[in-house]
N, C-alpha and C positions, 0 to 999 in steps of 0.2 A: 735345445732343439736338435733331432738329426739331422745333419747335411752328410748327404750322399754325393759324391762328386764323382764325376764319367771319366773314367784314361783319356788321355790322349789317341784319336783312332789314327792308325796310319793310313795317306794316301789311296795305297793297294787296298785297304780293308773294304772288306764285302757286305762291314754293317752300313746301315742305314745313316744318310745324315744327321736325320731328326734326333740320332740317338748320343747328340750332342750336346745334351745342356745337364742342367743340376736338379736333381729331386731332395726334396725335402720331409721332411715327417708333416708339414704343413701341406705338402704336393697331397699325397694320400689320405691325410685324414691322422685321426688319431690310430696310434698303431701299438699293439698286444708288444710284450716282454717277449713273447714268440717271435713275431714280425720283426720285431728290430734286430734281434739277433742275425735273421735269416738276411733280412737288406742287409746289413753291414756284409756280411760273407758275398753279396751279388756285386759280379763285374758289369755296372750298367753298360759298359760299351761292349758288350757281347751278350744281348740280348738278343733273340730272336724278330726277323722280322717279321712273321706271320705265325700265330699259331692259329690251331686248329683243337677242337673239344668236343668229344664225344660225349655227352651228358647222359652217361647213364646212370641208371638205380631210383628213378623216381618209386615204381611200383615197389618194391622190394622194402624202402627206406618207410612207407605207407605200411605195407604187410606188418613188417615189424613191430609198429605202433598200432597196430588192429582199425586202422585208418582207411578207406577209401584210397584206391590207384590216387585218385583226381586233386585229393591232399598232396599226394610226393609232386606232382607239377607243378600245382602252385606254389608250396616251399622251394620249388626247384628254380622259380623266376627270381627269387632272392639270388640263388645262386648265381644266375647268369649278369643279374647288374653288377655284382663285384667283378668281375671274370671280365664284364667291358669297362665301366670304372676305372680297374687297375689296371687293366692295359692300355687304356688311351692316355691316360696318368705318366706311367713310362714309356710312354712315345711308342707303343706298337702299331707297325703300318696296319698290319690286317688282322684281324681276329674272325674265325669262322665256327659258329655253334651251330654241332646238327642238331636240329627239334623237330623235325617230321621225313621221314624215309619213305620211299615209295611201296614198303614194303608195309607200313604200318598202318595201312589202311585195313588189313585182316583182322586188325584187331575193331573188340567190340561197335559199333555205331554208337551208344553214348560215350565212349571212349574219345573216340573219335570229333564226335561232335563237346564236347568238354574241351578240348584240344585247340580248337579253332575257333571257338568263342575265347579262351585265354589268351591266344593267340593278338588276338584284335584286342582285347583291354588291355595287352600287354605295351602295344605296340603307342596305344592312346597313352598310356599311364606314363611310361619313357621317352616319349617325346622331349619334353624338358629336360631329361638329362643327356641325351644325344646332344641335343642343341648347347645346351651349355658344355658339353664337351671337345664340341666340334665336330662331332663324327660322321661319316657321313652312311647312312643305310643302304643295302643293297640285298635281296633276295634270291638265291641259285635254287632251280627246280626246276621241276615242268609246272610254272604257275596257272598255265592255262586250264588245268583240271582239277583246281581248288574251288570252293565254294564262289560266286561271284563276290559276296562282300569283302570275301578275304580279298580275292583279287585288286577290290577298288580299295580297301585298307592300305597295303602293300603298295600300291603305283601311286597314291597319297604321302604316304611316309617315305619312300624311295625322292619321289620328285621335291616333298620337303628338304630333303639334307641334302640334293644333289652338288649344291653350290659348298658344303662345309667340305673343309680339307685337311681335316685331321685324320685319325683313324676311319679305316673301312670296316663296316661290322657287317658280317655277309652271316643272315639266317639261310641256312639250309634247308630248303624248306618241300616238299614232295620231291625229294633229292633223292639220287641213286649213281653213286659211278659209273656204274655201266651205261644207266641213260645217260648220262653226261656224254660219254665218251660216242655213245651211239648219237645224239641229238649232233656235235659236234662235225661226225663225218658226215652227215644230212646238210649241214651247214654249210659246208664244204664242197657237197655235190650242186648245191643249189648253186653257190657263187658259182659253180664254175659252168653251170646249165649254160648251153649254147654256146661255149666255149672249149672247144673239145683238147684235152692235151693229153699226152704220152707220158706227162711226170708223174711219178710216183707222190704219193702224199706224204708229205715227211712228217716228223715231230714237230716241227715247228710250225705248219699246217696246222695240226690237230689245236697244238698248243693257244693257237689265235681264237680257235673257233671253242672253246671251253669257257664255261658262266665266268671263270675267273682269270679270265686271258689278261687284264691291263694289271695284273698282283702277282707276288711274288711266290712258290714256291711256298710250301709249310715248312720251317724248319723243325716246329718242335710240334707232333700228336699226344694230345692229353687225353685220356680214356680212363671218366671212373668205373668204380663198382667193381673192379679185379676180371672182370673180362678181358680174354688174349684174342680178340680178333678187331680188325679195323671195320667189318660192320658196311661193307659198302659205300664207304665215305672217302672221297675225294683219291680215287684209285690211282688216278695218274698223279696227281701233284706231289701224294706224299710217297713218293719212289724213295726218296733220301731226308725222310723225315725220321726225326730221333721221336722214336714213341717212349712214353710212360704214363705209365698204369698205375692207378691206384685201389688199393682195396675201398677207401673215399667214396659212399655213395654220394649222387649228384647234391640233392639235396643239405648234405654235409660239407661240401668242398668249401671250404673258406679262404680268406687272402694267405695263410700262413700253406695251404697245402698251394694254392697255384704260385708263391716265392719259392716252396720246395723242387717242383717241379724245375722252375729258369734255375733252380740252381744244379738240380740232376743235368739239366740240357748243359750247363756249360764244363761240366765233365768229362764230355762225349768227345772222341777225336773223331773229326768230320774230314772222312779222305774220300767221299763221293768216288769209291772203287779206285783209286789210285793207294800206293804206296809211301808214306815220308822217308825217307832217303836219309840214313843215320848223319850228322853235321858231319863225320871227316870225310863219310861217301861225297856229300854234296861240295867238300872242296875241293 
C-alpha cells in the first residue's frame, strides 16, 4: 500500500493545520502508475489552502466528438466530483469551481436552461458524497436572479451541510468579480446607512464584505483548455495566486492532471511582492 507521510510543519508556517495527518493510496481510492508517481514527488505539507478552477472546454471537448455543447457539461460533472473528492481527501480548506458567470446568460436559452436543470440534478445526485465527505456547500453569486427552484435547490443544499466542517466547496454561480467587488461596496454603504463616517474604506472593509470573506485567499488558480485570461473570476482574491493552465479540456482533467498542477504550485517561490534576502545578506 502507499503511505504518504506529511513533514513536519513549523510553528511560523502558513499551512493549514488540517494539513497535518497521513494519506494513503486507501485515502484516495485506487490510483493509476501515473498517480503514484505524481504523489510520491507531492510535499503534502505545502499544499494549498484554497484552490480555485476554471472549468473550461465543455463546448469545444463536445465539438470535437460531433457531440451536442450539452454532452461536454454533463462529462464535465465527472470532472468536478474528482476535483472535490481529491481535494477534501487532502485536507483542502476551500475549493471554488466557476460553473455559471454572469456573462453567460448571452449565451443560447436552451443552453441556458440545460444548465440549470444539471445544475439541480447535480446538486441531488452529490448530496451523498458531500455528506460522506464532510463538506460543507456554499454558493457566491447574485442568487437572487436565478431561476426560483434553483434558488430553493441551493438554500436546501447550503443549509443541509451547514453544520459539516470539513472542506468548503463554494459553486460560483451567476458570479462576476466585478459584481462581487460592486455588491460588496453596496454592503458596506448599507452597514454604514445612518452612520456617517470620514474613514475611508479600506481592504480590509472590502475584504469582510466579499461572498468569500470567512476563507482564505486562492493560492493556486487552475484554468483548463489553454486559455490565458482569469475570465472574471474572483478578481480580488486571486491578486497573489499562482495560476496554471492547461491545454486539459475540462471534461478531460483527471486526478493525475490536478496532482500535476499541486505539484507546478509547489515550485513557485511565493514572495507576495517582497524580496528573499541571499542567507549571508540576512546574517
Amino acid at each position: 500500500m502507499l503511505t504518504l507521510r506529511r513533514k513536519e510543519v513549523s510553528p511560523d508556517s502558513t499551512v493549514s493545520p488540517s494539513h497535518t495527518h497521513i494519506v494513503t493510496a486507501e485515502t484516495l481510492g485506487p490510483v493509476t502508475e501515473e498517480e503514484f508517481h505524481l504523489l510520491e514527488k507531492l510535499d503534502l505539507a505545502r499544499l494549498p489552502r484554497h484552490i480555485a478552477i476554471i472549468m473550461d472546454g465543455n463546448g469545444r471537448w463536445a465539438q470535437k466528438r460531433h457531440l451536442p455543447r450539452v454532452a461536454g457539461h454533463r462529462t464535465g460533472t465527472k470532472s468536478a466530483r474528482m476535483a472535490i473528492e481529491t481535494s477534501a481527501n487532502l485536507k483542502i480548506e476551500a475549493l471554488t469551481l466557476y460553473a455559471f458567470s454572469v456573462e453567460n446568460w448571452r449565451r443560447p436559452k436552451t443552453e441556458i436552461e440545460f444548465l440549470m436543470q444539471l445544475l439541480r440534478e447535480y446538486i441531488r445526485k452529490e448530496m451523498p458524497l458531500l455528506q460522506r465527505n464532510n463538506i460543507r456547500l456554499r454558493f457566491l453569486g447574485r442568487s437572487d436572479e436565478l431561476p426560483e427552484a434553483v434558488q430553493r435547490d441551493t438554500r436546501e443544499a447550503t443549509a443541509v451541510t451547514a453544520t459539516n466542517t470539513g472542506m468548503v466547496l463554494n459553486i460560483a454561480l451567476n458570479y462576476g468579480g466585478r459584481a462581487e467587488i460592486v455588491d460588496a461596496l453596496n454592503a458596506i454603504l448599507t452597514a454604514r446607512n445612518g452612520h456617517p463616517s470620514r474613514d475611508p474604506i479600506t481592504e480590509e472593509d472590502l475584504a469582510r464584505h466579499l461572498y468569500t470573506a470567512d476563507l482564505p485567499d486562492p493560492d493556486l488558480l487552475i484554468r483548463t483548455s489553454g486559455e490565458m485570461r482569469v475570465s472574471n473570476f474572483l478578481l480580488w482574491q486571486i491578486a497573489y495566486a499562482e495560476i496554471f493552465v492547461t491545454e486539459t479540456l475540462w471534461p478531460d482533467f483527471n486526478r493525475a492532471r490536478l496532482l500535476e498542477a499541486l505539484l507546478d504550485f509547489q515550485k513557485r517561490e511565493r514572495r507576495y511582492g517582497a524580496i528573499n534576502a541571499p542567507a549571508s545578506a540576512a546574517r
